[in-house]
C-alpha positions as CSV (number, residue, x, y, z in Angstrom):
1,X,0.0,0.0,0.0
2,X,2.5,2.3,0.3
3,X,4.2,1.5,-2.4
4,X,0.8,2.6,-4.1
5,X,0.7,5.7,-2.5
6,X,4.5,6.6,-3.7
7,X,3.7,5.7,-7.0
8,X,0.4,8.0,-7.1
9,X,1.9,10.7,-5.2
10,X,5.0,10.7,-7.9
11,X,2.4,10.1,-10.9
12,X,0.0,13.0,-9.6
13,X,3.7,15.4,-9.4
14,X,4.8,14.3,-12.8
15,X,1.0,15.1,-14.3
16,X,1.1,18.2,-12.8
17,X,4.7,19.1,-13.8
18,X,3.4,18.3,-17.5
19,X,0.6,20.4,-17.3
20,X,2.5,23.2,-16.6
21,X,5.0,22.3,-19.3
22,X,2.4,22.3,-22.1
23,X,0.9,25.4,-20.6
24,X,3.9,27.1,-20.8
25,X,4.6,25.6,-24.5
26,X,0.9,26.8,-25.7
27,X,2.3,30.3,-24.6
28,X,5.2,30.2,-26.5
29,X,3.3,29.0,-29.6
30,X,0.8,31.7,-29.2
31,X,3.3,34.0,-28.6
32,X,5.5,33.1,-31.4
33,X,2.5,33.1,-34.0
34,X,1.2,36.4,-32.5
35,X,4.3,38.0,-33.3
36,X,4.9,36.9,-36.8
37,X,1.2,37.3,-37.6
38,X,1.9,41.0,-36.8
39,X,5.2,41.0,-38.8
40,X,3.3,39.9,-42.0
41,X,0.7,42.3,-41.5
42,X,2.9,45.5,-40.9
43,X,5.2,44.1,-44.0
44,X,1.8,44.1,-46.4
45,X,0.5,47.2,-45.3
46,X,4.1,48.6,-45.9
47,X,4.2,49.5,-49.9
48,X,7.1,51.7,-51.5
49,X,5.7,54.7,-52.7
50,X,4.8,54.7,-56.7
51,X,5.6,57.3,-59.2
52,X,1.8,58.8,-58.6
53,X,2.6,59.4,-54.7
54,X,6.5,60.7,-55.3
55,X,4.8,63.5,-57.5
56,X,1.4,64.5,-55.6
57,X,1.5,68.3,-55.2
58,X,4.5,68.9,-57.9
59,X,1.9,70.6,-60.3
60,X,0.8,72.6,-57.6
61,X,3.8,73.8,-56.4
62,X,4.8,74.4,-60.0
63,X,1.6,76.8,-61.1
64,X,2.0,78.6,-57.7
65,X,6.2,79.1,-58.6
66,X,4.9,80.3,-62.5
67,X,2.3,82.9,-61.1
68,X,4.9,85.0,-58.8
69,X,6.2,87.9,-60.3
70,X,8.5,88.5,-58.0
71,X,9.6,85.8,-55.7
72,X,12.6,88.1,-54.1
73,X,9.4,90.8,-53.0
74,X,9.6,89.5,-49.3
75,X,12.9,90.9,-49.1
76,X,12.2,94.2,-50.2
77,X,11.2,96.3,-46.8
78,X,10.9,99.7,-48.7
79,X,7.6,100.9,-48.4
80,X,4.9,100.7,-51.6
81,X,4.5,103.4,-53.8
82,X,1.3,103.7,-55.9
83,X,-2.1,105.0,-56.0
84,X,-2.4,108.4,-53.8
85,X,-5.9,108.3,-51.1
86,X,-7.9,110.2,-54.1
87,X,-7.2,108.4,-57.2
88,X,-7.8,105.1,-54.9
89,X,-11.1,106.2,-53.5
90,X,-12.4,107.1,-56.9
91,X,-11.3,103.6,-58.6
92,X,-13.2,102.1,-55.6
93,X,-16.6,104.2,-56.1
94,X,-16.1,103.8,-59.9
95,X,-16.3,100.0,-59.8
96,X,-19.0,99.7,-57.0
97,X,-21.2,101.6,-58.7
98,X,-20.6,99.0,-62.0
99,X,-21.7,96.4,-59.6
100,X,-24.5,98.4,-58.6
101,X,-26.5,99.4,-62.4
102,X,-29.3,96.6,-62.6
103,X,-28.7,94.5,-65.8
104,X,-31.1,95.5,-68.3
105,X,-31.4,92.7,-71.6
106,X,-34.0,92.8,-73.5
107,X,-35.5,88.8,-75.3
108,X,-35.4,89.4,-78.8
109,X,-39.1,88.5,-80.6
110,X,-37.9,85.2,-82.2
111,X,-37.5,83.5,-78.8
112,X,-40.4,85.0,-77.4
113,X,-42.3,82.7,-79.6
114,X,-40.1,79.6,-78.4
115,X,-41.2,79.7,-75.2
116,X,-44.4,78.2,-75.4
117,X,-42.9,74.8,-76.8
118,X,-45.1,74.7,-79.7
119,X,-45.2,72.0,-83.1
């Protein structure tokens, strides 16, 4: 009988010992596929840029560069010189008050007749 009991007391030691064992090597495998799962992932989503993507914004860049007249005028701190107070005021007025004259067309006949969607 004691015999017995040895032998289950040393079984019931060495089941537990391989329990932990394989817990510990289900870890490790989840651990390890976890981490090269993520690898793949993050080495498909990263994609070298294509010609589209190395050029976005050139034309931009380029239209804005052809349009400056001047591209040294930040550097000039002189004041402007231009238009005195009176001739500016009087360009002002003179093109508000083109704004403000109502639009007057007049339909000529032939349309007039159009209108009603006729035969």
């Amino acid at each position: 009988m004691i015999n017995d009991l040895r032998f289950t007391i040393y079984d019931l030691r060495f089941t537990a010992f391989k329990k932990e064992k394989g817990d510990k090597m289900k870890k490790r495998y989840m651990l390890v596929v976890g981490l090269a799962a993520m690898f793949l992932i993050a080495t498909g989503c990263a994609q070298p840029l294509t010609r589209l993507e190395m050029d976005f914004g050139t034309s931009f860049k380029l239209a804005k560069f052809n349009q400056t007249l001047n591209p040294e005028a930040e550097k000039n701190l002189k004041p402007v010189t231009g238009l005195d107070g009176g001739a500016a005021q009087a360009s002002i007025e003179q093109y508000r008050k083109d704004f403000a004259k109502p639009a007057t067309t007049a339909m000529p006949m032939s349309l007039l007749g159009m209108v009603g969607g006729g035969k």
